[in-house]
TORMAR-89401 format. One line per field, with one value per residue: residue in three letters; x, y, z of N, C-alpha, C in turn. Coordinates in Angstrom, 3 decimals. Layout:
N
r	[ala ...]
n.u	[X ...]
n.v	[Y ...]
n.w	[Z ...]
ca.u	[X ...]
ca.v	[Y ...]
ca.w	[Z ...]
c.u	[X ...]
c.v	[Y ...]
c.w	[Z ...]
***
This chain:
221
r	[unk unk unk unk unk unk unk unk unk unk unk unk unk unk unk unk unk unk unk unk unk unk unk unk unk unk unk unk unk unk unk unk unk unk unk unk unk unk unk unk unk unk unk unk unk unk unk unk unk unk unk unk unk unk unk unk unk unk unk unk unk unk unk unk unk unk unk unk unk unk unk unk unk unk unk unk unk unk unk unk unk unk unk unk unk unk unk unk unk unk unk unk unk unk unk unk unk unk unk unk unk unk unk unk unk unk unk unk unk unk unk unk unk unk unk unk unk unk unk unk unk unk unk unk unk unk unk unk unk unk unk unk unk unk unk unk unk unk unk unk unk unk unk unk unk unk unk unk unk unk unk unk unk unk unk unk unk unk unk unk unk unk unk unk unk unk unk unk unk unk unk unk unk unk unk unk unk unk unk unk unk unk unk unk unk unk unk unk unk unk unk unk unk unk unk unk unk unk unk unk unk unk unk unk unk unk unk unk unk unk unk unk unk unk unk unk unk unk unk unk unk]
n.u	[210.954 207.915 205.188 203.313 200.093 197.280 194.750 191.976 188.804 186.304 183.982 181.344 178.435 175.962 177.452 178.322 176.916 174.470 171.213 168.110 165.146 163.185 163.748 163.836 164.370 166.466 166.019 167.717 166.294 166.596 166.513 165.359 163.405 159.386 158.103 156.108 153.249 152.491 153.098 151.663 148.796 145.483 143.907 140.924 137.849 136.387 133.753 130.333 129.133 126.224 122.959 121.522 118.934 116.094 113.880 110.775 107.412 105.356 102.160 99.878 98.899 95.471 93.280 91.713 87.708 85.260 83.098 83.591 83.286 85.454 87.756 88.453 92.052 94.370 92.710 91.392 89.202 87.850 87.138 85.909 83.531 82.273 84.043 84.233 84.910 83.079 81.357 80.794 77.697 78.309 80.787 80.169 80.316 78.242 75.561 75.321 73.381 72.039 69.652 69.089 69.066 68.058 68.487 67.700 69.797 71.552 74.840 75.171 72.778 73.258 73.593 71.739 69.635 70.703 70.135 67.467 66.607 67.846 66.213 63.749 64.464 64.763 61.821 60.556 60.992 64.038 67.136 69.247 71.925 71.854 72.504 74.719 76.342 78.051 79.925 81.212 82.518 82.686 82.934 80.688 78.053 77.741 79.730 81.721 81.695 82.046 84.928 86.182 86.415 88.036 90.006 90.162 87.483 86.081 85.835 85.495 82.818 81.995 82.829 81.176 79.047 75.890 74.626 73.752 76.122 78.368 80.616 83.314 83.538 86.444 87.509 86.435 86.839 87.614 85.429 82.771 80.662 76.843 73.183 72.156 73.342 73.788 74.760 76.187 76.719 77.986 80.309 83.997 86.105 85.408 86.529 87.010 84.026 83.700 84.599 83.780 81.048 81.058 82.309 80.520 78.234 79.380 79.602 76.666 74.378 71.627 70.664 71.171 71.170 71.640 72.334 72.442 73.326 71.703 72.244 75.333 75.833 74.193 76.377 78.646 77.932]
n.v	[7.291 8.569 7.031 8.319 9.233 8.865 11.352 12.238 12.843 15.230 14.621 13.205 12.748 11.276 9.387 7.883 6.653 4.418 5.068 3.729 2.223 2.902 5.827 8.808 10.690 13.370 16.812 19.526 22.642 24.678 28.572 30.340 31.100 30.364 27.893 29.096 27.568 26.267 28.244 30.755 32.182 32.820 35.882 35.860 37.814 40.188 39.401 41.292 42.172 40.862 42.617 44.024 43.187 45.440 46.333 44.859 46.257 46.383 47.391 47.112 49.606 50.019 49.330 51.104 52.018 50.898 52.302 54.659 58.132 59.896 62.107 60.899 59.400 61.318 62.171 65.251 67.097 69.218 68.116 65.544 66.754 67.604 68.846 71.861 74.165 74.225 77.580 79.433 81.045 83.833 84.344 84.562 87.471 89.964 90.815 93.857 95.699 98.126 100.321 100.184 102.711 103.613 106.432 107.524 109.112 111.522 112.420 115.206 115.961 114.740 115.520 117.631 115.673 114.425 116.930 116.937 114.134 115.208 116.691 115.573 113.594 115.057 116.717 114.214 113.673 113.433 114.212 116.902 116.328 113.989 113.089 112.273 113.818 112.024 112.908 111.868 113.269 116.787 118.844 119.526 122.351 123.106 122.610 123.530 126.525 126.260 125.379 127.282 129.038 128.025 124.692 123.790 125.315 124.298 120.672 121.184 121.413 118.742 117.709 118.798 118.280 119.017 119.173 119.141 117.313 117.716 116.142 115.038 112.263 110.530 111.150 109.750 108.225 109.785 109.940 109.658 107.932 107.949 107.835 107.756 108.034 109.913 109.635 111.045 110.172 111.914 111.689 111.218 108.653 104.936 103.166 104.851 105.658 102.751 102.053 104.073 102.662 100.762 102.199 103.797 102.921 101.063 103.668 103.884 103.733 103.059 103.440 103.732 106.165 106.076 108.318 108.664 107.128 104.521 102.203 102.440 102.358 99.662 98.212 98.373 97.451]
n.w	[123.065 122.035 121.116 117.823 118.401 116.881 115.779 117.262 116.472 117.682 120.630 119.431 120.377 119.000 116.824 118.475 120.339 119.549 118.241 119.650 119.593 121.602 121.825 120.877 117.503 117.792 116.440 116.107 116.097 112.997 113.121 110.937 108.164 107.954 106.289 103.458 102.719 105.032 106.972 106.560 106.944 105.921 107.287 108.919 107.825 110.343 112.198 112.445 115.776 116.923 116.796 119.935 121.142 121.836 124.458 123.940 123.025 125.332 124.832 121.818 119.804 119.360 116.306 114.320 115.018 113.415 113.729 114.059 114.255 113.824 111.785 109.164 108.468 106.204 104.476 103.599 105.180 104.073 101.162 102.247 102.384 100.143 98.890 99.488 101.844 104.939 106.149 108.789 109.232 110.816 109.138 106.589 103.823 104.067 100.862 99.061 99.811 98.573 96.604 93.129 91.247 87.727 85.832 82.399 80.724 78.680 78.069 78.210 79.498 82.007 84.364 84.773 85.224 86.985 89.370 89.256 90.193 92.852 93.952 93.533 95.646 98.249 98.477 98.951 101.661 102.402 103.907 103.487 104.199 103.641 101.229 98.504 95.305 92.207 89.465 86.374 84.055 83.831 86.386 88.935 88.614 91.366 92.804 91.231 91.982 94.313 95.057 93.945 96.423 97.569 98.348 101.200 102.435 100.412 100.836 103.685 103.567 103.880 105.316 107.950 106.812 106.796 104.131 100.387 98.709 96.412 93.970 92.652 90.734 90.764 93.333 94.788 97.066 99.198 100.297 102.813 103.576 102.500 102.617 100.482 97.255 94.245 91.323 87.898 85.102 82.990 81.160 80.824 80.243 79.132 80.948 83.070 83.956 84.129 86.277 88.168 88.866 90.418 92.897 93.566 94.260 96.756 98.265 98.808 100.963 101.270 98.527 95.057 92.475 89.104 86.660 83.517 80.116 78.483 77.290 76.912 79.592 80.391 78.818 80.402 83.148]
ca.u	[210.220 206.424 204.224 202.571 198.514 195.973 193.924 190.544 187.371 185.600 183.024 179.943 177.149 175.380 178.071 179.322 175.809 172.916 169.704 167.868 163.594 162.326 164.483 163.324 165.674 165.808 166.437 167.901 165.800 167.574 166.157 164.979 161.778 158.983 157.331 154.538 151.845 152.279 153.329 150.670 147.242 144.444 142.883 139.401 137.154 135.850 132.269 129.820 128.325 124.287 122.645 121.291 117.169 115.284 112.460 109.741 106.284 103.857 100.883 99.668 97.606 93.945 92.920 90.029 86.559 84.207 81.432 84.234 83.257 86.402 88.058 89.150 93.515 94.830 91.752 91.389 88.037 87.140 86.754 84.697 82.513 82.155 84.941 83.889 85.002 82.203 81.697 79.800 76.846 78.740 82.067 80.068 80.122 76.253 75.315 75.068 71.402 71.615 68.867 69.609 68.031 68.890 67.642 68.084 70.312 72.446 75.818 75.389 71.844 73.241 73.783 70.591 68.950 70.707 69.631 66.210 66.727 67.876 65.343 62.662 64.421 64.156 60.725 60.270 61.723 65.390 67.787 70.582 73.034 72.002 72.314 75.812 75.996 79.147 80.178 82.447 82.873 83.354 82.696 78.830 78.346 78.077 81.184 82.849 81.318 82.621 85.930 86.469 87.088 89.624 89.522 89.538 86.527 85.059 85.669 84.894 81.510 81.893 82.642 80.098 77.448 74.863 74.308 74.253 77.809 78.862 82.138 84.230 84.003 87.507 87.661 85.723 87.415 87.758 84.104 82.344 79.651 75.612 72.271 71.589 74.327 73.910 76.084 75.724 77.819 78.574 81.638 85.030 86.257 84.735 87.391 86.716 82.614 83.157 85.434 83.282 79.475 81.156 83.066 79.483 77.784 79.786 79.155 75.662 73.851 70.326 69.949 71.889 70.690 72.815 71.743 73.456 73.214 71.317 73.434 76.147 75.990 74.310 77.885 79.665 77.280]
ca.v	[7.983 8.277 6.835 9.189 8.740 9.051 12.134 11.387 13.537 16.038 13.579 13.136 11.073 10.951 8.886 6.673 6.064 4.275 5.119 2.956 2.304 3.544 6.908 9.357 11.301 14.888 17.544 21.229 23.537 25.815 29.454 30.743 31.639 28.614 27.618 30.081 26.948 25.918 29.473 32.036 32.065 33.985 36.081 35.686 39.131 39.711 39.687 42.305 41.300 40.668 43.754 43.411 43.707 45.718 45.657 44.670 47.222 45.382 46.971 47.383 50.755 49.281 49.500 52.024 51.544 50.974 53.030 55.884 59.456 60.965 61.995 59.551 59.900 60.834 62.911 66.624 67.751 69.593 66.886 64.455 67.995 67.722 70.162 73.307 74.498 74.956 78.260 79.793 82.365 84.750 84.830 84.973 88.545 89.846 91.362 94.835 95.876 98.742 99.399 100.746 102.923 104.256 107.685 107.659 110.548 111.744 112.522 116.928 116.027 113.692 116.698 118.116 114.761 114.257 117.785 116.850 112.998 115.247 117.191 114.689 112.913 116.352 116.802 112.811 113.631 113.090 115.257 117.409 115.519 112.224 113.044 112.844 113.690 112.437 113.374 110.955 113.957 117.767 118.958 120.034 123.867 123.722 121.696 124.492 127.392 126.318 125.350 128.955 129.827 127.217 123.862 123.742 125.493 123.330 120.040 121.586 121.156 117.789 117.276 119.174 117.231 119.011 119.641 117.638 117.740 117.262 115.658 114.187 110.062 109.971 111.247 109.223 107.116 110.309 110.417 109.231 106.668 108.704 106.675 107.917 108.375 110.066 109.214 111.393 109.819 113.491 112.249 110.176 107.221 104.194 102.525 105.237 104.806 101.346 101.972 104.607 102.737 99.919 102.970 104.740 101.732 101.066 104.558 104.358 102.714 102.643 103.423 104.680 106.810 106.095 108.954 108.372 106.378 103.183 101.433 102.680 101.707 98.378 97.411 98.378 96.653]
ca.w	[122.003 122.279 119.352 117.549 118.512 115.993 116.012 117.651 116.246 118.888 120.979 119.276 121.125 117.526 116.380 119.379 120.683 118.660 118.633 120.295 119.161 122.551 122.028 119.219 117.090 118.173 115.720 116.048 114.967 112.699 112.898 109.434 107.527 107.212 104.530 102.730 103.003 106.324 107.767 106.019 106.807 105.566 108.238 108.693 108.571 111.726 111.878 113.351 116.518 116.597 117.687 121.341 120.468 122.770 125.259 123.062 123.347 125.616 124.004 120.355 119.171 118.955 115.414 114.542 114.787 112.294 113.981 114.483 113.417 113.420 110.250 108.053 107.659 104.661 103.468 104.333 105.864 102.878 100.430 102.709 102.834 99.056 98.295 100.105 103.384 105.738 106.761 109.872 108.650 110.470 108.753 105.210 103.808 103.255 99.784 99.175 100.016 98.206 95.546 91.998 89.974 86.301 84.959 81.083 79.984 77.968 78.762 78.189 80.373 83.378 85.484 85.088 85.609 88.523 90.153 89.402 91.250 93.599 94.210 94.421 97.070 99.040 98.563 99.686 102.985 102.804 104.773 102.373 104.292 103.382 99.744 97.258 93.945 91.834 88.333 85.867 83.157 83.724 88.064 89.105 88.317 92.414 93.028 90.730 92.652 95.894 94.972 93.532 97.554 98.009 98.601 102.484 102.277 100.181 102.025 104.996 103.768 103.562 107.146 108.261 106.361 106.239 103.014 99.489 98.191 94.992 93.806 91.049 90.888 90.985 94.626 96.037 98.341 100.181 100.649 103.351 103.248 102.780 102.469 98.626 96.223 92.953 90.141 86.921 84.342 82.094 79.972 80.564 79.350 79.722 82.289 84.177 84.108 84.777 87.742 89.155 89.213 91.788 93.939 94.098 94.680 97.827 98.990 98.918 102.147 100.734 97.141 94.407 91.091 87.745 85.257 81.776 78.657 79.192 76.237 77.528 81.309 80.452 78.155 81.524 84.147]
c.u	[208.782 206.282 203.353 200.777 197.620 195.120 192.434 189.372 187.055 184.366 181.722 179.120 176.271 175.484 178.432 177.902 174.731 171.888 169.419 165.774 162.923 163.197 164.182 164.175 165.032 166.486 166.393 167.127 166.624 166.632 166.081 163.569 161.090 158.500 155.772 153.331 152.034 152.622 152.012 149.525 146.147 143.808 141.787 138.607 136.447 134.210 131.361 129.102 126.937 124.035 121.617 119.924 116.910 114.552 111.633 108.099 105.335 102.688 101.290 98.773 96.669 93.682 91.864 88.863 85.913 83.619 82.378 83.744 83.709 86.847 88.931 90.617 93.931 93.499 91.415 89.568 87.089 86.502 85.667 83.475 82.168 83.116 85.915 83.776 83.819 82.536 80.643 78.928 77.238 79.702 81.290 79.493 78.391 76.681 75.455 73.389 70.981 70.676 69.537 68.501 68.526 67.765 68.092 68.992 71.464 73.577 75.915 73.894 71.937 73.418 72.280 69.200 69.209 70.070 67.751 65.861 66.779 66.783 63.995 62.880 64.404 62.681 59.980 60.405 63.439 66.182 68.372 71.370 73.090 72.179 73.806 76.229 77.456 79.104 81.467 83.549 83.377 82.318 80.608 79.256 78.771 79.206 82.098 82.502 82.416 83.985 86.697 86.567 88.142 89.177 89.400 88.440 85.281 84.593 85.713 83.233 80.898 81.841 81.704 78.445 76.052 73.736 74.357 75.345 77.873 80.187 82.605 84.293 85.211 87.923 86.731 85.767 88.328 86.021 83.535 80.964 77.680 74.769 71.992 72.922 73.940 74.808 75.484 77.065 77.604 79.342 82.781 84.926 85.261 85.022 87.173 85.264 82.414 83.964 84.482 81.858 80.265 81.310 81.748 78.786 78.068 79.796 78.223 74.939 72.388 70.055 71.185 71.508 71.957 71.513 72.390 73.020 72.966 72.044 74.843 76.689 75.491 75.742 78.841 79.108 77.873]
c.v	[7.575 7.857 8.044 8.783 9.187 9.925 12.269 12.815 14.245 14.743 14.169 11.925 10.781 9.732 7.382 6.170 5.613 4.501 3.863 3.031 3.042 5.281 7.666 10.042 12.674 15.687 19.069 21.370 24.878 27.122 29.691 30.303 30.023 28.994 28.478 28.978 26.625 27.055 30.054 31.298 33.059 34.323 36.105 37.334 38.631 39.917 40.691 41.561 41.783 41.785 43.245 43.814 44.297 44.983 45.901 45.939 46.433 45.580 47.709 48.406 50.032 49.916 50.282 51.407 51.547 51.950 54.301 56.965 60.263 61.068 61.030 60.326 60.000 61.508 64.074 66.595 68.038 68.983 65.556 65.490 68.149 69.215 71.662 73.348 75.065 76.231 78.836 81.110 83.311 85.144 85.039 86.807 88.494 90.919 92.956 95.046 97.289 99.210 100.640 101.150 103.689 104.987 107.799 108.763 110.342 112.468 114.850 116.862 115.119 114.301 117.242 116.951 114.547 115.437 117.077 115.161 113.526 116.070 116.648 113.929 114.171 116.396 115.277 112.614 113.575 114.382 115.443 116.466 114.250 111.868 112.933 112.387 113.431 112.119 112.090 112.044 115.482 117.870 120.027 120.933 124.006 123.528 122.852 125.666 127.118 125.712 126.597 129.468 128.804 125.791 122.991 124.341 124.807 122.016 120.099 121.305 119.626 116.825 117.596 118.480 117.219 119.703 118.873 118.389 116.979 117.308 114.641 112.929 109.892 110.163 111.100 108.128 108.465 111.153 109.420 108.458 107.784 107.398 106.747 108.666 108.401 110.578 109.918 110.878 111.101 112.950 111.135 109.064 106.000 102.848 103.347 105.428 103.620 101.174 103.198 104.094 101.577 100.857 103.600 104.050 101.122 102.490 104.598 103.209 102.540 102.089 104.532 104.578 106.979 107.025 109.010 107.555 104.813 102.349 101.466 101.659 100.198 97.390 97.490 97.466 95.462]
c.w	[122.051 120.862 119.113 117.312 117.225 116.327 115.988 117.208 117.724 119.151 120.236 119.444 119.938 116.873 117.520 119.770 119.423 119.049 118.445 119.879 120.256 122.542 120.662 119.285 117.306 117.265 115.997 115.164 114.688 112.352 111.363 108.776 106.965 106.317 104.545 103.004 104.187 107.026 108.128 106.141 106.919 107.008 108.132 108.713 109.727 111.352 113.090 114.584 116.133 117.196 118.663 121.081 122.274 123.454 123.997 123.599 124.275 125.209 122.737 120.145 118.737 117.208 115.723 114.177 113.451 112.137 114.199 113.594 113.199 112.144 109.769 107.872 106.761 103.647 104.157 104.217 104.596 101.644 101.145 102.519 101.160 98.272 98.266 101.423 103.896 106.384 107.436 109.042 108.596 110.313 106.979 105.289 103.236 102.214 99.868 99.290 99.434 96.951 94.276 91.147 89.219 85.801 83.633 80.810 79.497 78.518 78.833 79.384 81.263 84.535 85.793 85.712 86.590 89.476 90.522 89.932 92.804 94.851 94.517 95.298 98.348 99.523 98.872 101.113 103.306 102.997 103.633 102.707 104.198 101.446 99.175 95.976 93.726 90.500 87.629 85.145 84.195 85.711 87.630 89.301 90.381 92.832 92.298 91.412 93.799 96.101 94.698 95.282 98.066 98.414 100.152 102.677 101.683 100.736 103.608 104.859 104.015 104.883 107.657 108.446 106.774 105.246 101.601 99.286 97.239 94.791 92.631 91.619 91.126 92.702 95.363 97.413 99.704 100.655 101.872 103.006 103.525 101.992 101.061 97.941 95.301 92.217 88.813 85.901 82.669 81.236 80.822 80.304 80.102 80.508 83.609 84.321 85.238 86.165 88.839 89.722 90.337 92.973 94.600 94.936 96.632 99.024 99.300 100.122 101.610 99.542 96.462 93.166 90.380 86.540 84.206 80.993 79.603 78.207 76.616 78.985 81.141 79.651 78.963 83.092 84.286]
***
């Protein structure tokens, strides 16, 4: 009959061997999550790199002179010039050079005054066709004559030119330009007056006769 042995433990060298001072204790590491302070660590932001500097300029724009006579920056032309744009003689317009002269009358006698203006520039030398008469109020008896055949007939005379011609102030920017313009101011308002002594004015290359009311025409001058 065998003895019954004593049931011996699985070998562990842990147990049967001692550690020994020159022999360090070795420990399984058991898988599973470390510790939050010694695990986790703040990432750092990253930082931008330095930007890579250029080539530098080798030269510097010379400062301006003292003695320089160009224009000063930062101030327009006109203002160093006291204000006012210089302008060449011949871009300024010249005056009118025409001369003015005023026959007294009354508005039922500015017709007849004008005939008789016109008549002494006749007998002075001046051609018919350098002469034209124009009316503010009612048309010159001849101006109504020679419309009575139609009015291509009448400015036909006008082309022609040579003859005086008489015509209503208001159509006169279909008149051509003569050296003596006479203006009889007869009658309408006195917008239209004052709109016809500039229009005549500019027709006339020499000289131009205003017959009408001198009270009148000087409160429109």
């Amino acid at each position: 009959m065998n003895p019954v042995l004593p049931s011996v433990p699985p070998f562990d060298r842990h147990h049967l061997m001692p550690l020994t001072p020159e022999e360090p204790q070795i420990y399984e590491s058991v898988p599973g999550p470390r510790s939050a302070a010694g695990s986790t660590r703040t990432p750092q932001a990253s930082r931008p790199a330095p930007p890579i500097p250029g080539p530098r300029s080798s030269s510097r724009p010379a400062p301006p002179r003292a003695d320089s006579k160009g224009p000063t920056p930062g101030r327009p032309a006109n203002q160093r010039n006291g204000g006012v744009p210089q302008q060449s003689k011949a871009a300024q317009p010249t005056a009118p050079t025409a001369e003015i002269e005023l026959v007294p009358a009354a508005d039922g006698t500015a017709v007849e005054s004008a005939d008789d203006s016109v008549d002494k520039l006749l007998d002075a030398g001046r051609a018919p066709g350098e002469v034209l008469v124009l009316t503010t109020g009612e048309q010159h008896p001849w101006a109504q004559h020679e419309l009575s055949f139609g009015e291509d007939a009448y400015w036909a005379q006008l082309t022609d030119g040579e003859d005086v011609f008489c015509a209503a102030a208001s159509d006169v920017t279909r008149m051509p330009r003569r050296p003596v313009v006479v203006l009889a101011v007869n009658g309408g308002t006195d917008a239209e007056v004052a709109e016809a002594l500039p229009a005549a004015m500019a027709k006339a290359g020499t000289k131009l006769i205003v017959c009408g009311d001198p009270k009148r025409l000087s409160a429109l001058l």
